[in-house]
N, C-alpha and C positions, 0 to 999 in steps of 0.2 A: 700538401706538404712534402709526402718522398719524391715530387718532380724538382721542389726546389734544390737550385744548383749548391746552396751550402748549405749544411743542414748546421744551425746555428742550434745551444745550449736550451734553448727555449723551444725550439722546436724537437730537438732529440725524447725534448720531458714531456712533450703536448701526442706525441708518436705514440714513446711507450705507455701514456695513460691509456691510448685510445683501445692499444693495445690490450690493456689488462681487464678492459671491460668485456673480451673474449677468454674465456678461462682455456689454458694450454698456449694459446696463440703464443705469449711470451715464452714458457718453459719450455715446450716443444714444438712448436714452430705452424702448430696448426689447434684450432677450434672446433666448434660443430659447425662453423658456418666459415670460415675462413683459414685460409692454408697462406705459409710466406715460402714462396718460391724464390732460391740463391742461386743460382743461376755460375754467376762467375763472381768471385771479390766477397765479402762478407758485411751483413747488415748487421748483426748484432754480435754479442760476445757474452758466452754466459760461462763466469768465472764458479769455482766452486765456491759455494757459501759466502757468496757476494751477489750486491743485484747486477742485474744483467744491463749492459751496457748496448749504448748503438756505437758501434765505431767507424761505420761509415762516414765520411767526410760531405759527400753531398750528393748527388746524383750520377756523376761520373764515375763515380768509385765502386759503382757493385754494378750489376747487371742483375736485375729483379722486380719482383711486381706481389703483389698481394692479392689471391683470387678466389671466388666463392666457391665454397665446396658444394657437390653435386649428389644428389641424390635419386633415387628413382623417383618419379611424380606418384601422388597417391592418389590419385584419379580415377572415378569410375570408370570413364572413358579410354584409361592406359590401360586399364585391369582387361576391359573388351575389346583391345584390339589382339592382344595374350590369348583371349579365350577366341575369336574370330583364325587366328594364328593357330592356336590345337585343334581345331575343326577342319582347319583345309590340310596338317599332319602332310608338308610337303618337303620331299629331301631336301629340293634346294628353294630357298625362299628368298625372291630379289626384293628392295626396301625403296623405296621412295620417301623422302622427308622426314629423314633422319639425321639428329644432331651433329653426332660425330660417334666415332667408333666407340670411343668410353661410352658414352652415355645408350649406344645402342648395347653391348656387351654386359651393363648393368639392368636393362631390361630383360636380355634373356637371360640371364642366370639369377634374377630375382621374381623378376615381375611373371614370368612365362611358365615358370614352377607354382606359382604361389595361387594360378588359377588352376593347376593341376596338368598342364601339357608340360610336351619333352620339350627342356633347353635344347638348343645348338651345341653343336659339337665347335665349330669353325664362326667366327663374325669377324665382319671386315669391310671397313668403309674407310674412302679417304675423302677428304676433305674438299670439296670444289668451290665455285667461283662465287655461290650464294651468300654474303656474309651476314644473312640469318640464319644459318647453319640448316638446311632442306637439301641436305644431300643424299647421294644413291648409295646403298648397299647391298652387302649379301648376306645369307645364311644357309648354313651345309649342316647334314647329318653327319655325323660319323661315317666314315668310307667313303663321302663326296670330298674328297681332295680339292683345298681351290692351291692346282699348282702353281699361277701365276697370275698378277693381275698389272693394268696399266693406264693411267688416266690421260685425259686428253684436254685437262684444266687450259694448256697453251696453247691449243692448236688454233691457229689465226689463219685466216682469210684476207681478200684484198680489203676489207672492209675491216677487220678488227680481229677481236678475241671471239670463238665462235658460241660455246658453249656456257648456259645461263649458270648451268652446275659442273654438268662432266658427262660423257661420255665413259662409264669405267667401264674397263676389258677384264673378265675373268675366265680364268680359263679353270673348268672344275675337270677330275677325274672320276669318271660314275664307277657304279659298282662292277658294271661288265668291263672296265679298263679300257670305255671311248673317252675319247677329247670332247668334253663340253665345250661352246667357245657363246658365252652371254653378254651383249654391249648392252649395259643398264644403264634407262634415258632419263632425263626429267627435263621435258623443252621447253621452250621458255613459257610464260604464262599467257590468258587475255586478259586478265585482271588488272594490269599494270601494263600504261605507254598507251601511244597510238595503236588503235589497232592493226594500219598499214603495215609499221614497222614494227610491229610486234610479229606479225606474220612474215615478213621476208627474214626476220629473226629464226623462225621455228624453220624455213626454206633454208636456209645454210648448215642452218642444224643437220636437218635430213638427208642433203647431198653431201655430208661432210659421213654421217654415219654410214650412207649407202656406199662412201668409199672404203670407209674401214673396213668395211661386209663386206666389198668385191673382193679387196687383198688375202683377207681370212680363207677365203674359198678358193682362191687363185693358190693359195699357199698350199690347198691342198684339205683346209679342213672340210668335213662333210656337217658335222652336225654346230652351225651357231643360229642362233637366236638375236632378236632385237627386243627387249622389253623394256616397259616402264610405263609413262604417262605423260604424253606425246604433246596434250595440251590442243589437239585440233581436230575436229571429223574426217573421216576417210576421202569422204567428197570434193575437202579445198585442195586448192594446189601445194602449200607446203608439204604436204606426206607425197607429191609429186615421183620424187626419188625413191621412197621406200615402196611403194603401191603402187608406180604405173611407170614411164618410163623404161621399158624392158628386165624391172624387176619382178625377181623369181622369190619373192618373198612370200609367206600364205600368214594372213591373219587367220588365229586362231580361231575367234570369232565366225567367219568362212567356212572352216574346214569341214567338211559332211560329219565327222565325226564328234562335234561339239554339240553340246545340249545345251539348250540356251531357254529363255523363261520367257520369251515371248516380248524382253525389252531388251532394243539395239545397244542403246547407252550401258556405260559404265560408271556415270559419276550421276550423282542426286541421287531424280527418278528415274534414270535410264531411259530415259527419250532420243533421238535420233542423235539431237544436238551435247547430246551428253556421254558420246561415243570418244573417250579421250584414251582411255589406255589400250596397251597391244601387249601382243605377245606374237612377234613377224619370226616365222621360222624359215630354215633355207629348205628344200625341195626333200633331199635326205632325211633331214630332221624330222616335215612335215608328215612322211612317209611312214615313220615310227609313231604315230602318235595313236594311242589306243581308246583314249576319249580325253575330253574337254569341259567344262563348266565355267559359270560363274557362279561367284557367292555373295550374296547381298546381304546376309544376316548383322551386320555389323553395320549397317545404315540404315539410317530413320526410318526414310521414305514417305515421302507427302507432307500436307503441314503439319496433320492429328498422326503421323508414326502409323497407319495402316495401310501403307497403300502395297506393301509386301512386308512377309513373315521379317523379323529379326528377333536376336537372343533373346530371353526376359530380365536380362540386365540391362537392359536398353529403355528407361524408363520412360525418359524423357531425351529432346533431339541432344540435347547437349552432352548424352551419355553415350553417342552412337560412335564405334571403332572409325570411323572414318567415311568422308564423304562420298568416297572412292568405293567400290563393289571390288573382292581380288578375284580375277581370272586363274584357272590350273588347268594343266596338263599334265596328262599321264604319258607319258614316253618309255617304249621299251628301247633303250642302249646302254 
């Protein structure tokens, strides 16, 4: 009914019933479950000690929408990624498959406390190409300054639009006053399409990132990174660009200084082929790094949940933080 172009006496009255079957919607403009967004022009009119009327004439006449309100999920499974999140206690924490900035902002200041670990000081996600909303962010301690950031939602190729979500550029300030420089990935998937072109998909990706990294460094910065969840093994050709090809980038994974559990993989069970996420740092960076891990405690693993330790809130698979194991680095800059 609010797309119809006139909004006739009958339908004004079929509106605001629908309406009042939300308690607030009508008197203040929002519900437990629904908010009215005015935008430009005016939907209703609420006279004093009179009922409230619609005065909009039809659909042209206001700019607006009516939208569900949001709340944290109450989820075992959100509560353990919270608790997976205060066990790795990292300054900067980059985000993979995350809603949007609201809805990422209301897990750390509710959900992230409420297991007992420290909120974020800084959260900051912009929106990309996914319109399932599985996009990339960040999170900073207090004293990690993100002084600037820049997404790469439009960067086209001769083929197209490059990036499945984004490419986001953040630039953090650490506590010893170096330039962080982080390009947060999420490339495209195998789950979905040919697999052919799904893979020269993640190949444009890669050579599209590896030129953002040559600039950053050409520019002058010493310490960025490439992170996120690459979506493919070391071995195939898409990671081409970032891995071989006369790049100076060091998986973290690699590095002599990383302690690793005896599984290559990052996603599932950490089998070879389950090698998807990074953490590619430039040469300087690398340099700095005092040790490495990963963390598996917030997945299953295997059919019966034993094939490695996770929390004891992890009851069952469908309580586990995430399919994904998080990689960290300790860096002194």
């Amino acid at each position: 009914m609010i797309q119809e172009a006139a909004y006739t006496d009958a339908i004004k009255s079929e509106i605001l019933e629908i309406m009042k079957r939300h308690e607030g919607l009508v008197a203040q403009g929002k519900s437990k479950f629904l908010c009215l967004r005015d935008i430009r022009g005016k939907f209703l009119y609420r006279p004093r000690n009179k009922p409230v009327e619609i005065i909009a004439d039809g659909r042209s006449a206001w700019i607006g929408w009516f939208e569900l309100q949001r709340e944290p999920v109450k989820e075992t499974a959100t509560e353990n990624t919270a608790r997976i999140i205060g066990i790795l206690d990292a300054d900067i924490l980059c985000v993979v498959e995350a809603e949007d900035r609201v809805g990422l902002k209301r897990f750390n200041d509710h959900v992230i406390p409420k297991v007992g670990a420290a909120p974020y000081r800084h959260v900051m996600l912009v929106d990309g190409n996914d319109e399932r909303g599985i996009d990339v962010g960040i999170m900073t301690r207090q004293g990690f300054e993100i002084r600037s950031m820049r997404s790469h939602v439009d960067d086209e190729d001769a083929v197209g639009v490059i990036f499945s979500r984004d490419c986001a550029e953040y630039e953090v300030r650490t506590l010893q006053e170096n330039t962080l420089i982080l390009l947060v990935n999420h490339f495209k998937s195998k789950g979905y399409g040919k697999p052919a072109e799904s893979a020269r998909k993640r190949l444009r990706q890669a050579a599209k990132v590896r030129q953002i990294y040559d600039q950053h460094v050409a520019d002058g910065h010493a310490y960025v990174a490439v992170v996120g969840d690459l979506n493919e093994i070391p071995d195939e050709s898409p990671l081409d660009p970032l891995l071989r090809e006369g790049s100076d980038l060091t998986d973290l994974m690699t590095h002599p200084k990383f302690v690793g559990d005896g599984r290559p993989g990052t996603h599932g069970n950490g089998t070879k082929s389950g090698k998807l996420d990074y953490i590619l740092m430039s040469p300087k960076l690398s340099a700095q790094v005092k040790n490495g891990r990963i963390e598996r405690q917030g997945v299953w693993g295997g059919k019966d949940g034993k094939l490695f330790p996770h929390i004891p809130t992890i009851e069952v698979e469908k309580d586990a933080a995430s399919d994904h194991a998080a990689l960290c680095v300790e860096i002194d800059i």
